[in-house]
C-alpha positions as CSV (number, residue, x, y, z in Angstrom):
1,X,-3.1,-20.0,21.5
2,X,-1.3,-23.1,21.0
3,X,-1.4,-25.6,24.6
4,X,-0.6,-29.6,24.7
5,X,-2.7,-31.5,27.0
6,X,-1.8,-34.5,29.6
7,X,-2.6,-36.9,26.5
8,X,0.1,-35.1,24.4
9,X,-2.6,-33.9,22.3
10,X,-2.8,-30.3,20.2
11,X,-5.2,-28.1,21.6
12,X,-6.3,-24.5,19.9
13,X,-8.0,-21.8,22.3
14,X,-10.7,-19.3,20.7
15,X,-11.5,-16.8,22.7
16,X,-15.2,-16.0,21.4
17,X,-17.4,-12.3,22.6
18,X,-20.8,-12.1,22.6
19,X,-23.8,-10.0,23.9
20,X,-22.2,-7.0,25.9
21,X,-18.9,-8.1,25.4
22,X,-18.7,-11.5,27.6
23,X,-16.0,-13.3,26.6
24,X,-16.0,-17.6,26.7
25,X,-13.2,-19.7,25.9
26,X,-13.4,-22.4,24.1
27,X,-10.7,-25.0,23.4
28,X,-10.4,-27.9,20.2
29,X,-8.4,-30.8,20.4
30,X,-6.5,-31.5,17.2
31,X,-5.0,-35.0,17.8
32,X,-1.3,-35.6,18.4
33,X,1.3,-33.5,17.6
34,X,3.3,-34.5,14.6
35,X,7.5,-34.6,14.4
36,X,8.2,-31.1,13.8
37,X,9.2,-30.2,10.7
38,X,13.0,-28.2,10.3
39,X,12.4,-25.2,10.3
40,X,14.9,-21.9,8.8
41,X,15.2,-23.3,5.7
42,X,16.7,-20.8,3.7
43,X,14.7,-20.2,0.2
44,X,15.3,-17.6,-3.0
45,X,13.0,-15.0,-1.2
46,X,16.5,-13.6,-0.1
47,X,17.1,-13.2,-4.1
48,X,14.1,-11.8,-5.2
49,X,14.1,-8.1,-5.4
50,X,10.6,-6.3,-4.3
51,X,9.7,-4.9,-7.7
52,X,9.5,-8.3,-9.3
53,X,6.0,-8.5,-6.7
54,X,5.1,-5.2,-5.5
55,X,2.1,-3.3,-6.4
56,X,3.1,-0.2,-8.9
57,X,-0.4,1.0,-9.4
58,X,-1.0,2.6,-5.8
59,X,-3.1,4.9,-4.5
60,X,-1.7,7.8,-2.1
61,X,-2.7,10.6,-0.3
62,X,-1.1,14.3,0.7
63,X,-1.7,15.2,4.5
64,X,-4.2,17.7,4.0
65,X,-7.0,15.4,2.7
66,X,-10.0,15.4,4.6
67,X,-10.7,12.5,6.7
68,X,-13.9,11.4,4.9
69,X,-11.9,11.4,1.9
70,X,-9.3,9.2,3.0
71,X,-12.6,6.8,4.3
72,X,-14.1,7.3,1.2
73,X,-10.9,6.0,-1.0
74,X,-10.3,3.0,1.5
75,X,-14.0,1.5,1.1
76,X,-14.6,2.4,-2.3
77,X,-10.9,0.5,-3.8
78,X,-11.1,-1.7,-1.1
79,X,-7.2,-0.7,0.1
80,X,-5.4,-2.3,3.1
81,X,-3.4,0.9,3.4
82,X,-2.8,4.8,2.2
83,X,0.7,6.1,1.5
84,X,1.2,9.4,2.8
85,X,3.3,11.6,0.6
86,X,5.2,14.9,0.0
87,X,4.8,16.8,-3.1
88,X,8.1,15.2,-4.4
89,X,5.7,11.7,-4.1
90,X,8.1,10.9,-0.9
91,X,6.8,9.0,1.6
92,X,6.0,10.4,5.0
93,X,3.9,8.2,6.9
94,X,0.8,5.6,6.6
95,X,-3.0,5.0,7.2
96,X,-4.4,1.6,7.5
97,X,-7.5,0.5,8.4
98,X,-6.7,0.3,11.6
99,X,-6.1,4.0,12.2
100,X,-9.7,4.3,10.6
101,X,-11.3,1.7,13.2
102,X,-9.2,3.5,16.1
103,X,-11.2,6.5,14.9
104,X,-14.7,5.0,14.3
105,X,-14.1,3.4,17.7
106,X,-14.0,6.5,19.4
107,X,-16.7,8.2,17.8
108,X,-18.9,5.7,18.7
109,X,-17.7,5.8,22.2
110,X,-18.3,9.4,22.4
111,X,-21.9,8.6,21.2
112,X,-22.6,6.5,24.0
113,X,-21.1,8.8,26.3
114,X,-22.6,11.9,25.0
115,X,-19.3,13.2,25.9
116,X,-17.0,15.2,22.6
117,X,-14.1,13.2,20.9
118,X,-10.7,13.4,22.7
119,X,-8.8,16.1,21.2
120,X,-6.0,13.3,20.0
121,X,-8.9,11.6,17.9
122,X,-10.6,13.9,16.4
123,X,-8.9,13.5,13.3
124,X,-9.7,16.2,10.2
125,X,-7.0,15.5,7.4
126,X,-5.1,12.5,6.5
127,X,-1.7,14.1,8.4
128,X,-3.7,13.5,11.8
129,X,-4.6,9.7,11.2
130,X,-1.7,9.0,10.0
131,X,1.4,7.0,11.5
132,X,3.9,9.3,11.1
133,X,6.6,7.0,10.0
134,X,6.9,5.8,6.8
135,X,8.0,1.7,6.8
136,X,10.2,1.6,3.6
137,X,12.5,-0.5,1.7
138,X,14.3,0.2,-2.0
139,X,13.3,-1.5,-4.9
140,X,16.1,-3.8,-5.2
141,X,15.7,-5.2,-1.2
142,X,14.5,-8.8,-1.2
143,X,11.0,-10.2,-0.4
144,X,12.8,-11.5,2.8
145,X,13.8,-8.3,4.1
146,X,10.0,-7.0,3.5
147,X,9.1,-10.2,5.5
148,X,11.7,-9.5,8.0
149,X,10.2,-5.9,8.9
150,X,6.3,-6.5,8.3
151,X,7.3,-9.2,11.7
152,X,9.4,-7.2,13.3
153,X,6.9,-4.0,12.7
154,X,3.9,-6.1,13.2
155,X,2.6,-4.6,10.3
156,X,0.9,-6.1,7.0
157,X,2.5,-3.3,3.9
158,X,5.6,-2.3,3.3
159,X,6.0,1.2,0.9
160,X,8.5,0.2,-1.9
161,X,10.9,3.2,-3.0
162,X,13.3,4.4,-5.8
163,X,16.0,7.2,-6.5
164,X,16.3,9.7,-4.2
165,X,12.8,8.0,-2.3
166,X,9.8,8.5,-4.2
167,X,7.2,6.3,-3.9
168,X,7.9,3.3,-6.4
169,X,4.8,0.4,-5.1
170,X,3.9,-1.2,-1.8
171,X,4.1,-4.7,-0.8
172,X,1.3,-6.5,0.9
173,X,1.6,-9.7,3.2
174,X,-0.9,-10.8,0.2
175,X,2.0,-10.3,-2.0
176,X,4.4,-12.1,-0.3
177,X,2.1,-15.1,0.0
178,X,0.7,-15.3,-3.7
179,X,4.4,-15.3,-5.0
180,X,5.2,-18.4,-2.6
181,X,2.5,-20.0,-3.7
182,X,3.1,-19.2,-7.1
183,X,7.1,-19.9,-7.0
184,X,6.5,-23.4,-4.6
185,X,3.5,-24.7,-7.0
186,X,1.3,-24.5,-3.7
187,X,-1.9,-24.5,-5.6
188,X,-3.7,-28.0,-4.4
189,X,-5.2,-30.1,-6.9
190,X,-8.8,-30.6,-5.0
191,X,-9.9,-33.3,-6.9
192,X,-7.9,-35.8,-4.5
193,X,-8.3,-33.9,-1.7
194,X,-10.8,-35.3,1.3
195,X,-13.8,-33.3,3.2
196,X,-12.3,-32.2,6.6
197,X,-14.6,-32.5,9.4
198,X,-12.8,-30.4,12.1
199,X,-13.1,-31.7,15.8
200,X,-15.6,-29.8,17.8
201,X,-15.4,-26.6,20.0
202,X,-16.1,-26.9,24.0
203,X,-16.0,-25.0,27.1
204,X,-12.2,-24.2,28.5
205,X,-12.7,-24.1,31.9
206,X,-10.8,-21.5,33.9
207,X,-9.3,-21.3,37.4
């Protein structure tokens, strides 16, 4: 959370929770603002067609894998998402980790409680965790429009199709970033680059 002070100073909030869940706010003040910069400049990520940076090596599931499969595959590759898809390889819906910390949350929940799972999170295949719709763009859309619906989504993959909508890659917010870094030369030389000692963190305090 961005807020500007009566000095017409920058000042970041960090919400920070501790012990049994206690939450403290603390704020940083960054100095003055600068002149904003103009933004909606319009780059070649509107001509760049997804398979020139998705992932085609990706690892998908059917819906009746077990659920400590679909754990197993996520910790063991280290995977952001899992594709869910038909026998045709057609895409039919999505696990992240978030689905698997939604269930882990409960569970543990239900530990404390001593009380059994609800029924709607007691996931046993990979059809159950799943988000039942599939977020996908062809091949030939542009890194913008994958930009365009991992904001509007609020999600961080994309599952990249081809033909008649079999599963061609995914795209990754990862992605998206490495290629502008790569395409903009955004790789600092560190060499003339000075430490940063950020300001410190204090107390917020609240009506």
């Amino acid at each position: 959370m961005r807020n500007r002070t009566a000095r017409g100073t920058d000042v970041r909030r960090c919400t920070v929770y501790g012990g049994h869940g206690d939450a403290q706010v603390l704020a940083m003040e960054l100095g003055t603002l600068a002149p904003p910069i103009a933004r909606y400049r319009r780059t070649i990520a509107d001509r760049v067609p997804l398979r020139d940076i998705m992932t085609p090596d990706v690892i998908c599931v059917r819906p009746d894998l077990d659920i400590h499969n679909v754990v197993s595959l996520v910790v063991k590759h280290h995977l952001g998402c899992l594709p869910v898809v038909d026998e045709r390889r057609r895409p039919i819906g999505m696990i992240t980790k978030f689905d698997l910390v939604e269930q882990l949350e409960a569970a543990m929940e239900s530990i404390a409680n001593d009380s059994p799972l609800p029924s709607d999170l007691s996931a046993r295949n990979a059809d159950e965790v799943m988000m039942p719709i599939a977020l996908v763009l062809d091949e030939n859309a542009t890194i913008a429009h994958a930009a365009s619906l991992m904001t509007s989504e609020d999600t961080h993959h994309v599952i990249v199709v081809r033909g008649a909508g079999e599963l061609a890659g995914v795209v990754s917010t990862k992605d998206i970033v490495s290629w502008l870094v790569e395409n903009d030369g955004l790789v600092p030389n560190t060499s003339d680059v000075e430490p940063c000692v950020p300001p410190p963190w204090y107390p917020l305090e609240t009506d």
